[in-house]
ROZA-160701 format. One line per 4 residues: for each residue x, y, z of N, C-alpha, C, O. Coordinates in steps of 0.001 Angstrom, whole numbers, plus 500000, padded with zeros to 6 digits. Example, Ala and Ser with C-alpha at 12.3 -4.5 7.8 and 13.67 -1.06 7.14 Angstrom:
2
513190:494310:507800:512300:495500:507800:513200:496700:507800:514236:496681:508465  512850:497750:507080:513670:498940:507140:512900:500030:507870:513409:501138:508039
//
This chain:
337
558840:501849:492600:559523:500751:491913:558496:499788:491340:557501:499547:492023  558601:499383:490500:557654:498761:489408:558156:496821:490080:559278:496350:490259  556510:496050:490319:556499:495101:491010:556553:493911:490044:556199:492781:490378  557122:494302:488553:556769:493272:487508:557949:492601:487515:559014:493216:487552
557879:491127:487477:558581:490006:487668:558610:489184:486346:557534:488740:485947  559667:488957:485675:559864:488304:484364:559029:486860:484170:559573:486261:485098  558476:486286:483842:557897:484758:483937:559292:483907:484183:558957:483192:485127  560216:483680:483978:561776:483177:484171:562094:483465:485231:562516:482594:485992
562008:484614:485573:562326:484893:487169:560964:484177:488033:561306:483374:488900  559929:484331:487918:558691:483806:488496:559118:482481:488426:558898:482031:489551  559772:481307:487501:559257:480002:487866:560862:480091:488730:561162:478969:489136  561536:480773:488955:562760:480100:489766:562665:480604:491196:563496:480444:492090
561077:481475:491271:560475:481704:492931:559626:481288:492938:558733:482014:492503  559150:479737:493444:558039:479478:493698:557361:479955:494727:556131:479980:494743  558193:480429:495800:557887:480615:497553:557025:482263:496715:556033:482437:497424  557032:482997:495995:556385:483644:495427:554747:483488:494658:553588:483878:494796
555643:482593:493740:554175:481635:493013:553455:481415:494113:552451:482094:493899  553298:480840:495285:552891:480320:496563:551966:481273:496718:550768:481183:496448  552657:482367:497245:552231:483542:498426:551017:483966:497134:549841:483838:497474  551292:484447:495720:550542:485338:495210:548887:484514:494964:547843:485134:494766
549042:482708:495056:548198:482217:494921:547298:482210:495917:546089:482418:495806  548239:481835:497433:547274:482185:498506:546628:483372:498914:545672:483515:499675  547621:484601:497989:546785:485486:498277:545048:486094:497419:544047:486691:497813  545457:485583:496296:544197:485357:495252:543146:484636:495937:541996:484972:495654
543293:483819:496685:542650:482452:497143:541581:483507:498422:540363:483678:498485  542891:484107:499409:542503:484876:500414:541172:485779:499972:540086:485721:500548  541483:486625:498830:540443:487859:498345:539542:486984:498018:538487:487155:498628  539549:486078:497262:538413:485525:496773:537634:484951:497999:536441:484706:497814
538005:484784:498847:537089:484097:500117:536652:485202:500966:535667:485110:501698  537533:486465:500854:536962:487400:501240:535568:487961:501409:534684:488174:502238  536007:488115:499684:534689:488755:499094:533495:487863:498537:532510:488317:497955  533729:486579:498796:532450:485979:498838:531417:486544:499761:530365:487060:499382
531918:486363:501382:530521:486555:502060:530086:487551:501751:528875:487625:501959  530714:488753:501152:530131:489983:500499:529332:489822:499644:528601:490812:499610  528993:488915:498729:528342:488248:497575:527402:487860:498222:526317:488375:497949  527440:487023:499098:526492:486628:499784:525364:487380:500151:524202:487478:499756
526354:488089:501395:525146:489140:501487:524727:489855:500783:523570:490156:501076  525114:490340:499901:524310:491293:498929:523001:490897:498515:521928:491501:498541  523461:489243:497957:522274:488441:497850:521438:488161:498231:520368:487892:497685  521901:488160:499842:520468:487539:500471:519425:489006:501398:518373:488968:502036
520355:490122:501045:519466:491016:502051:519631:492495:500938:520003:493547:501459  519277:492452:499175:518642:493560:498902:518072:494209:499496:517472:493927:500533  518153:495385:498872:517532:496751:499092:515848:496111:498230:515568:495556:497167  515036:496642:499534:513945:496333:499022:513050:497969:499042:513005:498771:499975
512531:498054:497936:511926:499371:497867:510390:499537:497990:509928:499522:496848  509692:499645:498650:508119:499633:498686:507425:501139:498812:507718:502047:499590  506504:501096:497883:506058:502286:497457:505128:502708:498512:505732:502105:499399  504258:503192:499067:503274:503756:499879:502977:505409:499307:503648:506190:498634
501422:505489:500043:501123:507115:499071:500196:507477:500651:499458:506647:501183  500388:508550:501069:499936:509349:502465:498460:508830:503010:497602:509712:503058  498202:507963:503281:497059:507439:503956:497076:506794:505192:497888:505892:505396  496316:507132:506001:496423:506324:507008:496708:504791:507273:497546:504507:508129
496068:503810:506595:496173:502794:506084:497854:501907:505999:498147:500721:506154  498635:503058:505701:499339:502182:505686:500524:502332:506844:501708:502093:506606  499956:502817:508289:500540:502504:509101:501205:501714:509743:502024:501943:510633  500782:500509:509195:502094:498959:509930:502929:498744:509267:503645:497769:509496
503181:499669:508067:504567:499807:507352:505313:500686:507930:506470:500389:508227  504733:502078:508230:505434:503246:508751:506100:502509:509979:507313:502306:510036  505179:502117:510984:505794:501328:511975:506793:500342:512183:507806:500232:512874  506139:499628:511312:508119:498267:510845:508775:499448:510587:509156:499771:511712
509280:500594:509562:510106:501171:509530:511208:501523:510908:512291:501120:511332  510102:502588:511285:510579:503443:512667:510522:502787:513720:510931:503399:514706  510084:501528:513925:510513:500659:515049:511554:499840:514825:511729:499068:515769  512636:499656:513561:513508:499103:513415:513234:498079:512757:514160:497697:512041
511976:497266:512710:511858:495879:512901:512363:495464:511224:512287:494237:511178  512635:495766:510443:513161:495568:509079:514834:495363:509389:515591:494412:509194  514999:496505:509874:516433:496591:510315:516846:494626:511269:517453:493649:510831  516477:494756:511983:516382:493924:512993:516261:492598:512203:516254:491430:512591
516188:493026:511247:515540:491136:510415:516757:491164:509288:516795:490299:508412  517677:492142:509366:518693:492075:508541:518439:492871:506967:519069:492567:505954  517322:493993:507043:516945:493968:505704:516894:495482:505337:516258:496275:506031  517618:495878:504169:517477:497037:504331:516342:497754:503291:516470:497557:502083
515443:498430:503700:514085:499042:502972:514013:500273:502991:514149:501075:503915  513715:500446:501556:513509:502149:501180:512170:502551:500799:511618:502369:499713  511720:503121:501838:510394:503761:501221:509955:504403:500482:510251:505591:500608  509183:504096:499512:508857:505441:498544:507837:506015:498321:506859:505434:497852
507855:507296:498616:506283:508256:498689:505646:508930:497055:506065:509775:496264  504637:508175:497103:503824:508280:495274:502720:508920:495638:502062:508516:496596  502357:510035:494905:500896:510744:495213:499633:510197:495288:498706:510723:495905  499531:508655:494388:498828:507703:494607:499164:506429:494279:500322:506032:494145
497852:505562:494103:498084:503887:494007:498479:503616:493071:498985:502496:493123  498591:504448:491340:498450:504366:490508:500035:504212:490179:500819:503410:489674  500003:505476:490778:501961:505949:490567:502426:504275:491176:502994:503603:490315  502266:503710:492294:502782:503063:493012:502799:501702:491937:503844:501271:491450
501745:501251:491729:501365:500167:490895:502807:499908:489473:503604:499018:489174  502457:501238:488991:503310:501932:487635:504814:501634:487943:505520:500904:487248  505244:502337:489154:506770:502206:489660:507100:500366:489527:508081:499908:488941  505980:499491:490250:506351:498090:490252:506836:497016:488876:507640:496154:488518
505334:498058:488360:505586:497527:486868:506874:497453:486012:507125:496620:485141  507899:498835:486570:508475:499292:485692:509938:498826:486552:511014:499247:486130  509900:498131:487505:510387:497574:488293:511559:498619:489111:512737:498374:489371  510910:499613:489341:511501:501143:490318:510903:500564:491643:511550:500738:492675
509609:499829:491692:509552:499288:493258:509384:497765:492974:509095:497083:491990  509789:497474:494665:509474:496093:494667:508058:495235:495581:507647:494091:495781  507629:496986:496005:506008:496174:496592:505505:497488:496768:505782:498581:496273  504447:496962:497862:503338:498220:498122:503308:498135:499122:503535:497033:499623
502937:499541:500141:502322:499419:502032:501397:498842:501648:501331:498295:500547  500463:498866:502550:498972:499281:502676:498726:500694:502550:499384:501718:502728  497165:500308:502059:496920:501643:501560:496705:502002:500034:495922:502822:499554  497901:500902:499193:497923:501210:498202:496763:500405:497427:496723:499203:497692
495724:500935:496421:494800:500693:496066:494779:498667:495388:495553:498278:494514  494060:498041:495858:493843:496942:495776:493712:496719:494107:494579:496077:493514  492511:497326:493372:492069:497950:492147:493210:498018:491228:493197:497264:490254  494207:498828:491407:495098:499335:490761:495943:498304:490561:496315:497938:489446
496420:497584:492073:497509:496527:491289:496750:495435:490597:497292:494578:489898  495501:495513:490825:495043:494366:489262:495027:494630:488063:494827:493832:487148  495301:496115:487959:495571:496716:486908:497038:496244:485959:497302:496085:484767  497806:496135:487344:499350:495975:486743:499028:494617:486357:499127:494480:485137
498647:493472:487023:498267:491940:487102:497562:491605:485421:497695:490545:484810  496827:492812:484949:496186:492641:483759:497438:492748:482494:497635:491910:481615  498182:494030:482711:499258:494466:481837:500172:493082:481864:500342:492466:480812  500796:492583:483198:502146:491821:483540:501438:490582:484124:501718:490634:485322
500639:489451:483904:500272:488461:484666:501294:488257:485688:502453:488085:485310  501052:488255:486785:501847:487777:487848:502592:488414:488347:503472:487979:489091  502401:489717:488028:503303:490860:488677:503426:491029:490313:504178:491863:490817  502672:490220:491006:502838:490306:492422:501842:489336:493362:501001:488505:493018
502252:489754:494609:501502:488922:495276:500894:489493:496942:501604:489759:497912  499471:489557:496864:499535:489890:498536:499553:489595:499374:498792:488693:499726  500456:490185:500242:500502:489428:501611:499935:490026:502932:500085:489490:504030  499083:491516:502654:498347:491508:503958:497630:492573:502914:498111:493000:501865
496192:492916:503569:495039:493930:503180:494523:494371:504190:494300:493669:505177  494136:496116:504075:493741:496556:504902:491799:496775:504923:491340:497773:504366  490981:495906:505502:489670:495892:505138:489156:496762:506366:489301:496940:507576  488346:497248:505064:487408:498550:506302:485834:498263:506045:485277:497529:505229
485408:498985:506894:483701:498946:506674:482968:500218:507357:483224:501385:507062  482215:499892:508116:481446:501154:509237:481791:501205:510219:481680:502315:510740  482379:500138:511031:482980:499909:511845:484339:500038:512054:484733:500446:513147  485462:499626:510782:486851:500015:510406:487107:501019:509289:487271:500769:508095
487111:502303:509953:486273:503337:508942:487983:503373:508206:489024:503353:508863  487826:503451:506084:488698:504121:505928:488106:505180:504950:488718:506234:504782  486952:504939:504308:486242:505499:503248:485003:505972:503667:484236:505357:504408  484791:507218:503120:483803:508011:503475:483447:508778:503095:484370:509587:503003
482201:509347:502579:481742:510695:502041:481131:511935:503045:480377:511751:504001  481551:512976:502667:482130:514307:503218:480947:514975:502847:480325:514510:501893  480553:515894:503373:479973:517505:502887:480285:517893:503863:480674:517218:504816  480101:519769:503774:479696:520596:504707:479215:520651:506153:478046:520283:506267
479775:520990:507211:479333:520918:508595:477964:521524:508388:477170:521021:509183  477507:522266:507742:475649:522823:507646:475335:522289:506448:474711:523095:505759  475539:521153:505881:474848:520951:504431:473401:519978:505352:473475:519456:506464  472310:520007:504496:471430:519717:504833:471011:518256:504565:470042:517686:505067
472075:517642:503518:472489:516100:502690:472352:515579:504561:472764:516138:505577  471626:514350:504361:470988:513384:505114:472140:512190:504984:473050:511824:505729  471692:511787:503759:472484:510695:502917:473084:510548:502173:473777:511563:502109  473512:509527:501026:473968:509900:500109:472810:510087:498565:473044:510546:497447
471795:509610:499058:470564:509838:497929:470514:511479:497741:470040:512015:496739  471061:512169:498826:470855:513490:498563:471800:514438:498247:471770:515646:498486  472862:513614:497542:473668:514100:496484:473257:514142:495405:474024:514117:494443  471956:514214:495274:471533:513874:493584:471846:515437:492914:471908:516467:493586
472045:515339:491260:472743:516684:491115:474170:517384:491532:474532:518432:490996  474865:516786:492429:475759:517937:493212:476995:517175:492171:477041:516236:491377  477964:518256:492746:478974:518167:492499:480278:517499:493829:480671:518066:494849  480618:516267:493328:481472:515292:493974:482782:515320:494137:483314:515584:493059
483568:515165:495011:485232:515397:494184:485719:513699:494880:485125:513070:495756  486939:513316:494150:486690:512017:494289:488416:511572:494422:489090:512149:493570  489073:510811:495186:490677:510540:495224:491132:510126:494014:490757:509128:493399  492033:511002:493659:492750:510531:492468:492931:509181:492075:493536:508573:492958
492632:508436:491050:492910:507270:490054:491745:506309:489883:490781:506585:490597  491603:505164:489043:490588:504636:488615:489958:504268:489470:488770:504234:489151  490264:503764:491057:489522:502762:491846:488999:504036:492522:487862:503812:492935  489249:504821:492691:488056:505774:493744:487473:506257:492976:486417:506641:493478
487561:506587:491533:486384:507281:490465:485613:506457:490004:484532:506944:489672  485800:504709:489741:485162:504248:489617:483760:503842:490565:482552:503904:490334  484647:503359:491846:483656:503686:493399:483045:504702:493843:481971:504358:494335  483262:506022:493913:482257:506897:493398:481326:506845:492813:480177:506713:493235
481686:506940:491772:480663:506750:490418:479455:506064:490781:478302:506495:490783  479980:504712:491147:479286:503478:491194:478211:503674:492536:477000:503509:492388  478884:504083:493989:478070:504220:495056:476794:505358:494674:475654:505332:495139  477267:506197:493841:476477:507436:494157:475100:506514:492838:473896:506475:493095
475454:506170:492109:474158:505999:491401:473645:504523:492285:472416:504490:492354  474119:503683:492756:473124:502659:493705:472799:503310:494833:472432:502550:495729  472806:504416:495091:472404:505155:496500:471405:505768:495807:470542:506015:496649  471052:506140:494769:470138:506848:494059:470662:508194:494305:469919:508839:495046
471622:508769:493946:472163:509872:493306:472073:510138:492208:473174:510414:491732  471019:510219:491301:471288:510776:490115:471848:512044:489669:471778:513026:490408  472308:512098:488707:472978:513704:488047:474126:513889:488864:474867:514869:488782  474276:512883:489701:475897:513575:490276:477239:513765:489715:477716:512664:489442
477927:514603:489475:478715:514374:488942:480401:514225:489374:480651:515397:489093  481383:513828:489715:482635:513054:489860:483686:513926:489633:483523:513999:488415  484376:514447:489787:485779:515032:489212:486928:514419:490686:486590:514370:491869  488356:514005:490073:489015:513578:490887:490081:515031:491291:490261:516063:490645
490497:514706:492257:491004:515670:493420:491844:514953:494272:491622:513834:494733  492785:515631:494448:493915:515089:495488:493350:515318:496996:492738:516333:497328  493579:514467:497671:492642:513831:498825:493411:514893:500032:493182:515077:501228  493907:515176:499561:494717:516683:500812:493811:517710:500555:493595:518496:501478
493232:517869:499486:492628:518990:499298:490706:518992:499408:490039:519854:498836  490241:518144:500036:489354:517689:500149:488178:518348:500839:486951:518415:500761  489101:518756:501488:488362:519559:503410:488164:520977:502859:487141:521662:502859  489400:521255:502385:489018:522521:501327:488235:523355:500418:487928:524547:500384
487956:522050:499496:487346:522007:498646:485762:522074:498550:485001:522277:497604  485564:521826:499894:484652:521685:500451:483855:523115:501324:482810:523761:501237  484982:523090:502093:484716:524443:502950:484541:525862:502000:483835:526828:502289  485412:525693:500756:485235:527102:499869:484118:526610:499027:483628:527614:498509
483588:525735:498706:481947:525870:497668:482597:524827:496724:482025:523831:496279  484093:525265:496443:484517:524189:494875:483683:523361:494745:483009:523343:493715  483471:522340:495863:482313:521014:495584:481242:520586:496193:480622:521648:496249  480438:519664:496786:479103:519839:497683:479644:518519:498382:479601:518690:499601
480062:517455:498101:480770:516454:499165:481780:516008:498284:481931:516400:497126  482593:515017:498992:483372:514246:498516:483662:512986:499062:483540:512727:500259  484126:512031:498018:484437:510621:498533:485801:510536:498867:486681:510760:498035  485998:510268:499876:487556:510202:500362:487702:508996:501405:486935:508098:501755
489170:509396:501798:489970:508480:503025:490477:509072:503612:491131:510077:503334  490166:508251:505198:490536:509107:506626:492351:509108:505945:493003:508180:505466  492682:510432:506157:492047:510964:507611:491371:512010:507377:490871:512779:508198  491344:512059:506097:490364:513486:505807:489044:514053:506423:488647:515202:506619
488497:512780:506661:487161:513097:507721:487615:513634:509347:486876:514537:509739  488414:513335:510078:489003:513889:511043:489297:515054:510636:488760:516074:511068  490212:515021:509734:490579:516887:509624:489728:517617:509560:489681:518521:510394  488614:517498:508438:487780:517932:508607:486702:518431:509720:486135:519499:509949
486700:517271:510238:485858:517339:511619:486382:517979:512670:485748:518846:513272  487682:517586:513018:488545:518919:514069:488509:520274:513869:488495:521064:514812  488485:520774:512142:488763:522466:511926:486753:522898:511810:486205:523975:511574  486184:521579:512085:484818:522498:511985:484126:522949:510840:483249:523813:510813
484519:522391:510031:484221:522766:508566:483702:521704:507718:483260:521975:506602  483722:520571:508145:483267:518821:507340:482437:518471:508592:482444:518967:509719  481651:517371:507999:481347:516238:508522:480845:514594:507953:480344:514638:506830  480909:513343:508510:481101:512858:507687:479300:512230:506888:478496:511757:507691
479056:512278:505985:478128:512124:505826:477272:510545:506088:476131:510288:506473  478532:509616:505640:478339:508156:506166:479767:507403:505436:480208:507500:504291  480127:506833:506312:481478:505677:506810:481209:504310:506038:480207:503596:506060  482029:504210:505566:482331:502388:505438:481250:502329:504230:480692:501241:504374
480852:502803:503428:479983:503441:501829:480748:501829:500695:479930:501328:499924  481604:501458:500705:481960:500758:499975:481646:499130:500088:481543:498279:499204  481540:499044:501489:480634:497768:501883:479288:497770:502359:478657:496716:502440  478760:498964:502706:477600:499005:502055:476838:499399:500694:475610:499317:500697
477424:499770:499676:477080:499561:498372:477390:499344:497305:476860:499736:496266  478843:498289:497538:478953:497609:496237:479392:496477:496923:479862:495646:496146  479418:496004:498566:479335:494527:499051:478006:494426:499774:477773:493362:500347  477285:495201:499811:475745:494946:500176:475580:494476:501626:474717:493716:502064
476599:495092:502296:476418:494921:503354:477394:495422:504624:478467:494893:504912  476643:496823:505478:477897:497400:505711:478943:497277:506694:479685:498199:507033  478975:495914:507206:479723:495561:507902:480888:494165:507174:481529:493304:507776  480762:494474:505572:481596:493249:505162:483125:494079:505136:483343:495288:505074
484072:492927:505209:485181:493448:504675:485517:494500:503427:486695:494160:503316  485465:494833:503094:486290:495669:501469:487647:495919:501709:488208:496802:502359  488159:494752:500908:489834:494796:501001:490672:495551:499843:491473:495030:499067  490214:497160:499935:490607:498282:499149:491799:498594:499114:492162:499430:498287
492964:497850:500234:494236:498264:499639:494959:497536:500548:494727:497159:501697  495896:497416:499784:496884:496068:499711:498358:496419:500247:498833:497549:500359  498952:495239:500541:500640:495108:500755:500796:493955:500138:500128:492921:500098  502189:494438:499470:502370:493195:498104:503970:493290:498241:504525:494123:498958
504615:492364:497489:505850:491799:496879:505462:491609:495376:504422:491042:495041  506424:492155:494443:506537:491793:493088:506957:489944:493242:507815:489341:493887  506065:489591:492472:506677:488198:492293:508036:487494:491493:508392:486342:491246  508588:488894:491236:510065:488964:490393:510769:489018:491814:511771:488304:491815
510531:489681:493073:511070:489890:493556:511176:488375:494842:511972:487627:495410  510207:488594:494742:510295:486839:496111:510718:486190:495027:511937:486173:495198  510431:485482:493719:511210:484303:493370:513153:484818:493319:514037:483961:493320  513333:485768:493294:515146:486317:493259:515226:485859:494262:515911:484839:494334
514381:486535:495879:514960:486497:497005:513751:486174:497957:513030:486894:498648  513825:484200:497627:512965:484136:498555:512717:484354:499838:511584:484490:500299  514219:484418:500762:514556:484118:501919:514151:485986:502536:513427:486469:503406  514908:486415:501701:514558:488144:502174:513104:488790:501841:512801:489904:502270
512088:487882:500916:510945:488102:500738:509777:487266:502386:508755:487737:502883  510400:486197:502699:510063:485760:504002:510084:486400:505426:509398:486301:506443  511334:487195:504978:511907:487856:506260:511044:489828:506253:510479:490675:506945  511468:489563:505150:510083:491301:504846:509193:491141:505487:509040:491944:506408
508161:490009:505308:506580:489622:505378:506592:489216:507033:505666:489480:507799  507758:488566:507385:507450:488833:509092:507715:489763:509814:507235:490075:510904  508240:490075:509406:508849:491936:509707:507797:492994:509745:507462:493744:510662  507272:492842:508277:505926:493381:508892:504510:492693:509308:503355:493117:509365
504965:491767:509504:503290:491303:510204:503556:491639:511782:502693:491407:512629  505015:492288:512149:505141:492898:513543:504507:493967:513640:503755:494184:514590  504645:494551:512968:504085:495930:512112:502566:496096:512406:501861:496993:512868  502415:495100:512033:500393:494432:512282:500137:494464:513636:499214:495059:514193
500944:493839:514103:500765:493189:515346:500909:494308:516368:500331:494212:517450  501925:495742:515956:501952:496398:516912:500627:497235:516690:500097:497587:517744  499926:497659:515417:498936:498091:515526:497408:498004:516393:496618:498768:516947  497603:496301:516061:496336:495661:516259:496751:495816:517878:496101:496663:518491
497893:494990:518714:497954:495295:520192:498230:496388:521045:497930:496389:522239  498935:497550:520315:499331:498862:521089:498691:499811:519994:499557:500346:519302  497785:500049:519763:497283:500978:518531:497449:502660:519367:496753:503358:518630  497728:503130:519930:498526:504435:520549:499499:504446:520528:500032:505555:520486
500193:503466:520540:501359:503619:520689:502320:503592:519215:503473:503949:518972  500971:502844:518198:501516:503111:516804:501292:504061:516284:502046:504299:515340  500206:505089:516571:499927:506062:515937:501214:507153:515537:501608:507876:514623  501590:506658:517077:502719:508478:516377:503820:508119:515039:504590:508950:514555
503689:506739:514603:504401:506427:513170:503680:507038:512331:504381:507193:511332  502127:507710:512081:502134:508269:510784:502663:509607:510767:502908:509953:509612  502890:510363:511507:503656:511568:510880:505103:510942:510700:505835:510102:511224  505077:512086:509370:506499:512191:508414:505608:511293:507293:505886:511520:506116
504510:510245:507580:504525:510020:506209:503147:510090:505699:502728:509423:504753  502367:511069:506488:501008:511080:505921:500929:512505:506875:501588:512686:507898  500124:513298:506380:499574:514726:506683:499137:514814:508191:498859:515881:508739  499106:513663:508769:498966:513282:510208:499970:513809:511142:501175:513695:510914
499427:514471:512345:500311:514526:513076:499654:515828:514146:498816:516629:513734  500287:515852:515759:499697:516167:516495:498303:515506:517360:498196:514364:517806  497184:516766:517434:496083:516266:518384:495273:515229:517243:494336:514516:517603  495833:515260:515672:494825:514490:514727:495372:513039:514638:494808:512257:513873
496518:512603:515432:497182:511403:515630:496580:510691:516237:496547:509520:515858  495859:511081:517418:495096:510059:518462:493418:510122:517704:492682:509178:517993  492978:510974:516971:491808:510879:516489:491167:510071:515058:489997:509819:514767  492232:509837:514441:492065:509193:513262:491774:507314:513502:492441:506392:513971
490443:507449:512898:490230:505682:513428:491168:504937:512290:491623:505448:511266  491314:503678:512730:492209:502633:512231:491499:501775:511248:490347:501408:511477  492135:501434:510153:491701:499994:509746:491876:498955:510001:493016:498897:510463  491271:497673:509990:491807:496791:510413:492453:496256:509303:492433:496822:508210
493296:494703:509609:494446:494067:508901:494189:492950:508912:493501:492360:509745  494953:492328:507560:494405:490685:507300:495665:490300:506703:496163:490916:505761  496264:489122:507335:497851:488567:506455:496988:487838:505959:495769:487849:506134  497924:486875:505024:498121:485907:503938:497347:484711:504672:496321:484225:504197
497787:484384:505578:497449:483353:506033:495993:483516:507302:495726:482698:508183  495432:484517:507076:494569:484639:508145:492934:484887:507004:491927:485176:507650  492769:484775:505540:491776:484719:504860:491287:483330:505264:491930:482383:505717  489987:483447:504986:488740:482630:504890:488178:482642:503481:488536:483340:502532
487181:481683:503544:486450:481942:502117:485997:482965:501701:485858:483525:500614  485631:483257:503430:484338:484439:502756:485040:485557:502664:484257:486461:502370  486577:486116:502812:487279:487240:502779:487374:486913:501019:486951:487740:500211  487868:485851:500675:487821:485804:499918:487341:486316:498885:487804:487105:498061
485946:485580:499035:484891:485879:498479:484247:487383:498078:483744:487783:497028  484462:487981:499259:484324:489734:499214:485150:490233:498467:484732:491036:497633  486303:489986:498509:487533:490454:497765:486956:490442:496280:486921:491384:495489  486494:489083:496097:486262:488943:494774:485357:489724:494025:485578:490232:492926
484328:489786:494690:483110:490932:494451:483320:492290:494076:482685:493091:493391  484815:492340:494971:484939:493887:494705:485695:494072:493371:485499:494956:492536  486642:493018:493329:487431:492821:491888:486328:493113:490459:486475:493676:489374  485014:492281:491251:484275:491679:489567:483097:493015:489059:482202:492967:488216
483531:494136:489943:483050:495635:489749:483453:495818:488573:482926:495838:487460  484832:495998:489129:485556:496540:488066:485621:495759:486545:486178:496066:485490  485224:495213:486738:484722:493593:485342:484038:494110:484805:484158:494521:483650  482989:494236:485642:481421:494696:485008:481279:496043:484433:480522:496357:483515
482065:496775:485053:482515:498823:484525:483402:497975:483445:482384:498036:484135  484064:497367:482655:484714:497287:481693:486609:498151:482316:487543:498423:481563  486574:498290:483366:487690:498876:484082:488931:497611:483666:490025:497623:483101  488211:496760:484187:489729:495969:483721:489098:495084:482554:487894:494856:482431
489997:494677:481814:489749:493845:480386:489751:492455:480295:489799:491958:479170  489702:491651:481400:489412:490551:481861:489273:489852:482967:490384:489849:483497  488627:489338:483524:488273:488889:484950:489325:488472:485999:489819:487345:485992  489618:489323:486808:490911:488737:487667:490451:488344:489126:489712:489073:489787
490919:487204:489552:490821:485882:490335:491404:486771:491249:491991:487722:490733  491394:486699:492654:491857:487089:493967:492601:485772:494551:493564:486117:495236  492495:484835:494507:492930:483782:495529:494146:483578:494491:494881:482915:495223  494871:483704:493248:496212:483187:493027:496882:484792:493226:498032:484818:492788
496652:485460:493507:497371:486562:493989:497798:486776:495378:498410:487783:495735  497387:485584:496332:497239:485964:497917:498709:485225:497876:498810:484180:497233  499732:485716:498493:501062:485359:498907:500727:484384:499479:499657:484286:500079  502142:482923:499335:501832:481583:499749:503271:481428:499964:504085:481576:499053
503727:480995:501714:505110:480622:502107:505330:479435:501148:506398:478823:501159
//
């Protein structure tokens, strides 16, 4: 039976008029807090690419702690920093783990001023090994001066070909030459002749070193030769928020960033007990879970000058290679509550 009511008949039922208003009134109050929330707890999407590094993301994941803060996050797996950077740009993500190349999102920062902001970095050295050059378990290479001539293979995208590049000729490598290679294939590449070392990231040196076939030639290469010193920070890869995305949602951009600085926190205080978060999202997993060393971690609010300062050094590389097309500043990029 058809519920249509004449306007003539409607004004001589008000007790109708009544009900249909309160009920308009009802839905609409309904579906506000639905509005609400939608608003305040997006889907936040953060890119990450298989590295160890960016374990205190894997961890906020699979320990809930995102969940727990009201927020729902989708991870997304990119073959590298580059892809990851690209997705933000194009606004398919709304940040980065760690891990994801520091380099690269200044790349996006050059294209989009202000495309983001960081709020924690993962700095390594000799001591917080994440970078390292590889040869042969019998190669007779000492150092890296005695790559001169050979053939290099190097992690896919500008910031590890450029760092390459760059270490092997201040180490006095001459004639070496660079080709990039997907960092899974490293140990490989190695063990069959394809190349004579390579510049990579753990955990590739573990794998290597467990099947007997690598070893590492020397650790933490990036702060000793392009921060001159091998125990400085090199804050090679980043965790970020698009800055499109915290100014939409500041409150759920607050609640992300403590969420994972738990993330941090479980690393830095139970680091066994975080490990078993990188399998499922990095080539990790098993007896190579407890063997892979850690990087360490730096929030927003825990820089100094002199982190700073390093940071900057490593930025003004890429200045000087003509890599990026104008000088980019580190300190208005550091996330600020």
């Amino acid at each position: 039976m058809s519920s249509f009511i004449h306007p003539a008949m409607a004004a001589r039922q008000p007790g109708r008029r009544i009900v249909l208003q309160v009920g308009a009134a009802m839905a609409s109050a309904l579906a506000a807090p639905t509005l609400v929330r939608a608003q305040a707890a997006p889907k936040i999407r953060i890119g990450f690419w298989p590295v160890a590094a960016g374990l205190p993301f894997f961890a906020a994941v699979e320990k809930g702690y995102f969940k727990e803060a009201g927020l729902d996050v989708e991870p997304q797996k990119f073959a590298g920093a580059q892809q990851v950077m690209e997705a933000m740009l194009a606004g398919r993500s709304d940040g980065s783990a760690n891990g994801t190349g520091a380099a690269n999102l200044a790349i996006g920062d050059i294209a989009q001023p202000g495309l983001f902001k960081i709020f924690c970095t993962n700095p390594s050295n000799a001591k917080n090994v994440l970078e390292e050059f590889l040869v042969a378990k019998d190669s007779s290479a000492k150092t890296v001066a005695d790559l001169k001539g050979k053939k290099v293979a190097s992690g896919p995208g500008i910031q590890n070909v450029t760092l390459a590049k760059t270490m092997l000729e201040r180490a006095g490598a001459s004639g070496a030459s660079v080709v990039e290679l997907p960092i899974g294939q490293h140990v490989a590449a190695i063990a069959t002749g394809q190349v004579d070392a390579c510049y990579t990231l753990e955990p590739t040196g573990t794998v290597g070193r467990l099947n007997g076939s690598t070893r590492v030639l020397e650790a933490g290469v990036v702060a000793h030769y392009i921060l001159g010193d091998p125990l400085a920070p090199w804050h090679g890869g980043a965790a970020s928020l698009t800055s499109e995305f915290i100014k939409q949602h500041p409150q759920a951009a607050a609640q992300f960033v403590a969420a994972y600085r738990r993330g941090v926190q479980l690393v830095r205080e139970r680091p066994d007990e975080a490990r078993q978060y990188m399998k499922g999202y990095t080539a990790i997993e098993g007896p190579l879970t407890n063997e892979v060393p850690l990087a360490a971690y730096m929030l927003h609010d825990e820089f100094k000058p002199s982190d700073v300062a390093y940071f900057q050094k490593f930025y003004d590389l890429f200045t000087e290679k003509g890599i990026f097309s104008r000088k980019v500043d580190v300190a208005p990029l550091i996330y600020k509550v």
